[in-house]
C-alpha positions as CSV (number, residue, x, y, z in Angstrom):
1,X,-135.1,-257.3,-52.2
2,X,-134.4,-253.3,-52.3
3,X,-130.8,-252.4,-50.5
4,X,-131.2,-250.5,-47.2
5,X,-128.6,-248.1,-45.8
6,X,-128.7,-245.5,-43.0
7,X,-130.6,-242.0,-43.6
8,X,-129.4,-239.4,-41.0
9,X,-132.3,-237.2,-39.7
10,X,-131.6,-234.0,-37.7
11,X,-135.0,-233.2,-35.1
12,X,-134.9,-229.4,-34.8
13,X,-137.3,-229.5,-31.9
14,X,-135.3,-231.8,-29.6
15,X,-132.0,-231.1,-31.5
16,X,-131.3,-234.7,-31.6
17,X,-129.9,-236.2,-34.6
18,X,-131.4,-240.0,-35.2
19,X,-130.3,-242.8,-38.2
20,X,-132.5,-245.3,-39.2
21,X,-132.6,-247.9,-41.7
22,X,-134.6,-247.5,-44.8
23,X,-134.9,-248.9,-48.2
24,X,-135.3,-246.7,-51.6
25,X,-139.0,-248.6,-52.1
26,X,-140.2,-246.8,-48.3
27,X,-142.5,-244.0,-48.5
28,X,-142.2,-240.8,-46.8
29,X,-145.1,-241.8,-44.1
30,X,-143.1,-244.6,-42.8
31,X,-139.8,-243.4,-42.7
32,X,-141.7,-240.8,-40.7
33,X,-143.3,-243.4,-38.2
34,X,-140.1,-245.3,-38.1
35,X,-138.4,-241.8,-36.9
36,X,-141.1,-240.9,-34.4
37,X,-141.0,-244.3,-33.1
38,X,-137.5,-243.9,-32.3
39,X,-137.7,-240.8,-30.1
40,X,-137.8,-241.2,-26.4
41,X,-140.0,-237.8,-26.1
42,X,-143.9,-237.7,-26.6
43,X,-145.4,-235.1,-27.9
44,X,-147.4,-233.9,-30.8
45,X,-145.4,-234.1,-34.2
46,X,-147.8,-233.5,-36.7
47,X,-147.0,-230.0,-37.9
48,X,-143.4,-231.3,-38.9
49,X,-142.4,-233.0,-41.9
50,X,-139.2,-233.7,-43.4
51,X,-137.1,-230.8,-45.5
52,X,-134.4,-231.4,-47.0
53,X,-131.6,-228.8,-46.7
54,X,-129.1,-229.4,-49.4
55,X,-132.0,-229.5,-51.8
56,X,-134.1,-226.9,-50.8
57,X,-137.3,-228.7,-51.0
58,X,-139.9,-230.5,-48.6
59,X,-140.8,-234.5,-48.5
60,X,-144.8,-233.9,-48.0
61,X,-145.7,-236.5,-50.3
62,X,-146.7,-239.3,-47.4
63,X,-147.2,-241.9,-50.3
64,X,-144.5,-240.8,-51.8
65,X,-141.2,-243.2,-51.8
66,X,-137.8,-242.6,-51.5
67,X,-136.6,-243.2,-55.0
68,X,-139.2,-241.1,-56.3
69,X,-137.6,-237.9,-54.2
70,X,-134.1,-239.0,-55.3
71,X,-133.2,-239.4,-51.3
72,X,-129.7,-241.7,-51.1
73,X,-127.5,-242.5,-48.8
74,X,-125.9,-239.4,-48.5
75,X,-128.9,-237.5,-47.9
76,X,-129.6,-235.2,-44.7
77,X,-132.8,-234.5,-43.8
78,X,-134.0,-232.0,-41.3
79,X,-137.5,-232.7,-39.2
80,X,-139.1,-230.2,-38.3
81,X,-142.2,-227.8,-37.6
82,X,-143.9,-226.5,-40.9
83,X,-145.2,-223.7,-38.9
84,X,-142.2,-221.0,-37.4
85,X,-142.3,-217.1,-36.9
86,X,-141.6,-214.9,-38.9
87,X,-140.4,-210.9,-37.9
88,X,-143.0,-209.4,-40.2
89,X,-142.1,-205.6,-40.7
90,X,-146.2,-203.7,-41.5
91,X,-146.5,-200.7,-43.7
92,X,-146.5,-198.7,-40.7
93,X,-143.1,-199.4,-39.4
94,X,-143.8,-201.5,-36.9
95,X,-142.9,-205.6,-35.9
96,X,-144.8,-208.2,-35.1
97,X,-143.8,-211.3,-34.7
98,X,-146.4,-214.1,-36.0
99,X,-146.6,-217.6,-37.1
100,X,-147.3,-218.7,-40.7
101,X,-146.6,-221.9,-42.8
102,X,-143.2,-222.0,-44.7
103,X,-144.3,-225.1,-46.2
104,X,-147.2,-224.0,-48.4
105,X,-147.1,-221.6,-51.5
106,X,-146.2,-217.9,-50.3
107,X,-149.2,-216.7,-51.2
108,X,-151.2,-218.5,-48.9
109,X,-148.9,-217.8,-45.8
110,X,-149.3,-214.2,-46.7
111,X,-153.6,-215.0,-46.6
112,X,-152.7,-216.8,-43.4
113,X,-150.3,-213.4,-42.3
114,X,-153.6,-211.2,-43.3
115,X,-155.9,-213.2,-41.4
116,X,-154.0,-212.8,-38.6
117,X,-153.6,-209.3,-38.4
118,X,-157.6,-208.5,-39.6
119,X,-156.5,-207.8,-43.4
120,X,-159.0,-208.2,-45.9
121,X,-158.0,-209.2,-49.7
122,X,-154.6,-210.8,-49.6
123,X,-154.2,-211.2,-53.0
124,X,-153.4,-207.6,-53.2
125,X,-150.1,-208.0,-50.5
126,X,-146.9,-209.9,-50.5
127,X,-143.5,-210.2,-48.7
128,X,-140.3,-208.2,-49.0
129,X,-136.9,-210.0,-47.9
130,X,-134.5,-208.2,-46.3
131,X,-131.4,-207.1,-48.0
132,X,-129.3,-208.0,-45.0
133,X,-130.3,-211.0,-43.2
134,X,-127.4,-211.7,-41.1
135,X,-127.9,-208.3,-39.7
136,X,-131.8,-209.1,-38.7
137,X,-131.0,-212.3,-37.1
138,X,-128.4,-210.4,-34.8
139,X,-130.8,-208.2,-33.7
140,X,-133.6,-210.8,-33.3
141,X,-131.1,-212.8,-30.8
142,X,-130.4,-209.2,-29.1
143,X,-134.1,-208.8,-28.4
144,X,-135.0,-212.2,-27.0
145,X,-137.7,-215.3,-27.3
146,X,-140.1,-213.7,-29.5
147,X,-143.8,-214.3,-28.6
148,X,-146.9,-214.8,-30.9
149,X,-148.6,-211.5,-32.2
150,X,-146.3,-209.5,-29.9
151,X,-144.5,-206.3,-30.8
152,X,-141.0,-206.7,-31.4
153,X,-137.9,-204.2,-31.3
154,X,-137.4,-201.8,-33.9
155,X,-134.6,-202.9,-36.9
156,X,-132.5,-199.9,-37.6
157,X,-132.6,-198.0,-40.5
158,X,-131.3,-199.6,-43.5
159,X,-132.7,-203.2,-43.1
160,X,-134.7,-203.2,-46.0
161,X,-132.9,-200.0,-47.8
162,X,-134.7,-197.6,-46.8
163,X,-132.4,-194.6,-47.6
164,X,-132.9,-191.7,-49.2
165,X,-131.7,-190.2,-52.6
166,X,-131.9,-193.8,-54.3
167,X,-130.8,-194.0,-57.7
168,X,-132.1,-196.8,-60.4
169,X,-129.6,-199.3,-59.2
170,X,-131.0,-198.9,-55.5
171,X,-134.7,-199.4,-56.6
172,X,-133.8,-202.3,-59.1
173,X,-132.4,-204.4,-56.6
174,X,-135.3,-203.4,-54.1
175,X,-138.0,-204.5,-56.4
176,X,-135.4,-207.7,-56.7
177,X,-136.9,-208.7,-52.9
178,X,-140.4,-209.3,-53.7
179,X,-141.1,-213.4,-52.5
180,X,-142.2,-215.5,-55.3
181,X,-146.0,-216.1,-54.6
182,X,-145.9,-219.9,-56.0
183,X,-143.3,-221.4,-54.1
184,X,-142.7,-221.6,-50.0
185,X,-141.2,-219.8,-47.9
186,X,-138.3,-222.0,-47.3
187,X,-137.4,-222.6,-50.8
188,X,-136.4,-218.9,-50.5
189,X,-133.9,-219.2,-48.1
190,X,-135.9,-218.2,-45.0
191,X,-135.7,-219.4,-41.9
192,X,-137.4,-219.0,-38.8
193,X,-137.3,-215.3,-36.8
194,X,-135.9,-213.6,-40.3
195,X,-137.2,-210.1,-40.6
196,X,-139.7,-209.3,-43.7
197,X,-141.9,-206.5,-44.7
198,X,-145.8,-207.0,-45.4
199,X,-146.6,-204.3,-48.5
200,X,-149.1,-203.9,-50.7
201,X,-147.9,-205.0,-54.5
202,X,-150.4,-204.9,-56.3
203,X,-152.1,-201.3,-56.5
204,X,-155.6,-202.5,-57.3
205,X,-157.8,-202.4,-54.3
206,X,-160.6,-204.1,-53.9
207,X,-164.3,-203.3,-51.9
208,X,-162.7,-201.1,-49.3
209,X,-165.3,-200.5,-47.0
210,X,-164.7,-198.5,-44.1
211,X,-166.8,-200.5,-41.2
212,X,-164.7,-203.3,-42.1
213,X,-161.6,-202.4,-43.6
214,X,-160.1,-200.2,-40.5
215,X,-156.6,-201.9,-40.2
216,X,-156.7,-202.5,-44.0
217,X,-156.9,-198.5,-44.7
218,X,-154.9,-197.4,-41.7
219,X,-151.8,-199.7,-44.1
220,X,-152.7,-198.6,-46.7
221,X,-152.0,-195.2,-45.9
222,X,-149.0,-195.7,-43.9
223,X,-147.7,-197.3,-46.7
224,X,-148.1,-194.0,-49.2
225,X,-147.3,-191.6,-46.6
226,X,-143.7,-193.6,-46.0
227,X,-143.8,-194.0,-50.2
228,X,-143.1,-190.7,-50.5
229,X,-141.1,-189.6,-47.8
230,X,-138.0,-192.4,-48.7
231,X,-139.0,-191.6,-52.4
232,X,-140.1,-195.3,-53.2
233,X,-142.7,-193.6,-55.4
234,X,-142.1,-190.8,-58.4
235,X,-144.3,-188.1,-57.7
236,X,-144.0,-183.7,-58.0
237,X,-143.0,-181.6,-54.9
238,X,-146.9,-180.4,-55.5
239,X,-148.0,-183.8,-55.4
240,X,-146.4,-184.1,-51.9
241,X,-147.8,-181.1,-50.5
242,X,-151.2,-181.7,-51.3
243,X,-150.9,-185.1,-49.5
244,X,-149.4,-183.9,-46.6
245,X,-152.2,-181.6,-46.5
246,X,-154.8,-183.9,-46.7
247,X,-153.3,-185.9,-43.8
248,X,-153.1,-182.7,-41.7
249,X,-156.6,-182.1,-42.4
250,X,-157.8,-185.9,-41.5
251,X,-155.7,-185.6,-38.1
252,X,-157.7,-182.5,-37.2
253,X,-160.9,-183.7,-38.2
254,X,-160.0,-186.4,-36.2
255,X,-158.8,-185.1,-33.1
256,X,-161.7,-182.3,-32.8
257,X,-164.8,-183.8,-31.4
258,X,-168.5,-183.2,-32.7
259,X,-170.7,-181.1,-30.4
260,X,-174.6,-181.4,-31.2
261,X,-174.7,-178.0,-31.8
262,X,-172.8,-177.9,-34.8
263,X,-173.4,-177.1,-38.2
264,X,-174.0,-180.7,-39.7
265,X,-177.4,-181.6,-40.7
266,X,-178.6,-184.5,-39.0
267,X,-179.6,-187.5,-40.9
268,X,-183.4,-187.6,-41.5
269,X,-185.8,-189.4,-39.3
270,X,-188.0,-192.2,-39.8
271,X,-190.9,-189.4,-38.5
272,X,-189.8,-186.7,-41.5
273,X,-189.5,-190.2,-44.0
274,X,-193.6,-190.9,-43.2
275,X,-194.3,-187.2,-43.9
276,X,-192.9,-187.2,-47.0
277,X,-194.9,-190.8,-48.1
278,X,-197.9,-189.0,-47.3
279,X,-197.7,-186.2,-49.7
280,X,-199.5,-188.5,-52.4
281,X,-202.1,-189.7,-49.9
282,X,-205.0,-187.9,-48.9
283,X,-204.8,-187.8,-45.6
284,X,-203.1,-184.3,-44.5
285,X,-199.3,-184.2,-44.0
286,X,-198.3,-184.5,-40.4
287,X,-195.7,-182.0,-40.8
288,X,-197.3,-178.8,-41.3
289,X,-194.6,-176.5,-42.0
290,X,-194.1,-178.5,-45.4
291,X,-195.3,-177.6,-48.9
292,X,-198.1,-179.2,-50.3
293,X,-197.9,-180.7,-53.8
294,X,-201.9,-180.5,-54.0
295,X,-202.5,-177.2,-53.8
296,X,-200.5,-175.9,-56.7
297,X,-202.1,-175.3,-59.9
298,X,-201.5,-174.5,-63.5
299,X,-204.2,-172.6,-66.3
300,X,-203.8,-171.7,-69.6
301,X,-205.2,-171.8,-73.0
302,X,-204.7,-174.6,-75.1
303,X,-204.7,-174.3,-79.3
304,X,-205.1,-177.7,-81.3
305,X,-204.1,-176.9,-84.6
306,X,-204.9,-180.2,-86.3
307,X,-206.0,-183.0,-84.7
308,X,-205.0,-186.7,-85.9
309,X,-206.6,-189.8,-85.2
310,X,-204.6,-191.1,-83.3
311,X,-206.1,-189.1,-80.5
312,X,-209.4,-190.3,-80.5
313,X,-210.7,-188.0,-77.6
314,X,-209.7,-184.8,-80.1
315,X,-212.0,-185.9,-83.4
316,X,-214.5,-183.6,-81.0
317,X,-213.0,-180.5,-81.1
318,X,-212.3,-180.5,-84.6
319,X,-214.6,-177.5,-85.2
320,X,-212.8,-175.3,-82.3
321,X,-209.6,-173.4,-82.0
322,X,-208.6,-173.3,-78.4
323,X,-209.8,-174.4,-75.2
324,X,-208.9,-174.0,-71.5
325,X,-207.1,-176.1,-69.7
326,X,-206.6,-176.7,-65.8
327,X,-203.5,-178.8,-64.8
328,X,-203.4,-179.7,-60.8
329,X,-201.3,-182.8,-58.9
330,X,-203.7,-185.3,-59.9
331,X,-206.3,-183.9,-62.8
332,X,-205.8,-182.3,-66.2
333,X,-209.6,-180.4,-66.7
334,X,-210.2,-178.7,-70.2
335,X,-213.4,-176.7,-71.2
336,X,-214.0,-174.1,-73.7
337,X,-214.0,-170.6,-71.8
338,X,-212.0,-169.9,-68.5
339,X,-215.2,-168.8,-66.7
340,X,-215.8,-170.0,-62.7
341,X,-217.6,-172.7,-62.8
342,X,-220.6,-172.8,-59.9
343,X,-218.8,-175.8,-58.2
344,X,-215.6,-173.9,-58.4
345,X,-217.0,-171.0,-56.4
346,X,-216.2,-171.0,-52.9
347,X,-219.3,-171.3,-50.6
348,X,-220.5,-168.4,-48.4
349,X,-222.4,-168.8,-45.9
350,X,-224.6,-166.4,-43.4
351,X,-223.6,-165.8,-39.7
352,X,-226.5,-166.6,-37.6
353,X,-227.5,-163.7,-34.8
């Protein structure tokens, strides 16, 4: 028979701390029934699981036992929600407050972070952590409950290190905040409200459409335009210009409005389409300001120095030296002399008194 002893478990949610009894041969599903059947409150505990502080690392394994975890008596184990909030910080300088898994790999709480805010391709993003925590959860207490998708009060400047005039050092240990993609967010050492930037890492960007991709492009170029104002990027003071340039000229293309009776050339029709099909055909065009491919014609003579066999139609004209030839849309006519012929003339014909 397999000791028992007294595991201490901390509920976040009710901020109750609870002891049961369990042995090292238990698995994690019913130390996690034993706990809930403890607990005087009813309501819905199947987002939490058990984390482990000390440790860093979560008990998900239900069939998992105790042993197997290296859980002992002096253990202390934290239930609690897998799903929290998270400040997230979007290329465009604003905050949002939204709720994302710190439980599964970091790459797919950043697919889940996408989804939410209407962001194609994940793969190409990831999370920043901020270089001052203590400082973000001061101002996250200063600026109340958060709610879900709302907009949250601006960090000062600085949070993440956005200064000017950075030297190596500064953009070292910036680069050093990237999240690790294969592990969760809480084997980081983040916790619930901290503030984090959303950026595009990888700069390889896939299928942008533009009927789909709206919020996706509008980040994108937030991102590069704030790039190159806190120098995150190396690029020439012409390099600059030109951008800002572009962006001027986008803003007034934007903000001027289309009157029909510009300059732009319409798309065309499915009317002017049809008139263009029927060029081939014999019927007449519909449109009849347009050229006609029928009615052009090209005459010449044509010399055949020596003729081979393997143009059987030319072992007849062996015996001549050059011929006429008529080239139209559809026909290619050929005779000997470039005379009218009778059914070539056009017809006259007597008014009647």
């Amino acid at each position: 028979m397999s000791l028992e002893w007294g595991l201490q478990i901390f509920v976040t949610s009710n901020q109750v701390k609870k002891t049961i009894r369990v042995s090292g041969e238990m698995i994690i599903g019913e130390v996690i029934l034993e706990l809930v059947s403890s607990l005087t409150s009813e309501q819905d505990w199947s987002d939490h699981a058990l984390w482990w502080p000390e440790k860093r690392q979560w008990l998900l394994g239900a069939r998992i036992t105790l042993n197997a975890y290296g859980v002992q008596s002096d253990a202390r184990l934290n239930f609690t929600p897998q799903r929290k909030y998270l400040r997230v910080q979007l290329p465009d300088r604003q905050f949002r407050e939204l709720k994302c898994s710190f439980s599964v790999l970091t790459f797919h709480a950043v697919a889940e972070l996408c989804q939410s805010l209407d962001i194609r391709h994940p793969e190409e993003m990831s999370l920043v952590k901020s270089r001052d925590k203590g400082r973000g959860k001061k101002d996250s207490e200063r600026n109340g409950s958060p709610g879900a998708g709302g907009v949250g009060g601006d960090y000062p400047d600085g949070l993440f290190g956005d200064t000017l005039a950075r030297t190596t050092e500064d953009r070292a240990a910036m680069n050093a905040q990237w999240v690790d993609s294969s592990i969760s967010l809480a084997e980081q050492g983040l916790n619930e409200y901290d503030p984090v930037q959303l950026r595009f890492k990888y700069h390889a960007f896939m299928n942008v459409d533009p009927r789909t991709d709206e919020t996706r492009i509008d980040q994108l170029y937030a991102q590069a335009k704030w790039s190159v104002l806190f120098e995150d990027v190396d690029c020439t003071e012409e390099e600059a210009i030109s951008f800002a340039a572009l962006q001027m000229q986008v803003k007034i293309a934007a903000d001027t409005p289309i009157s029909p009776t510009s300059g732009f050339k319409e798309a065309p029709s499915v009317e002017d389409q049809l008139n263009e099909l029927q060029l081939g055909q014999k019927l007449p065009p519909r449109n009849r300001g347009m050229p006609s491919l029928s009615s052009k014609k090209l005459a010449g003579m044509l010399k055949f120095h020596k003729p081979g066999r393997s143009i059987p139609w030319a072992s007849a004209l062996r015996n001549t030296g050059s011929f006429f030839k008529t080239c139209t849309f559809r026909t290619i006519k050929v005779r000997r002399t470039n005379a009218v012929l009778p059914s070539e003339r056009p017809s006259l014909t007597r008014e009647r008194k």
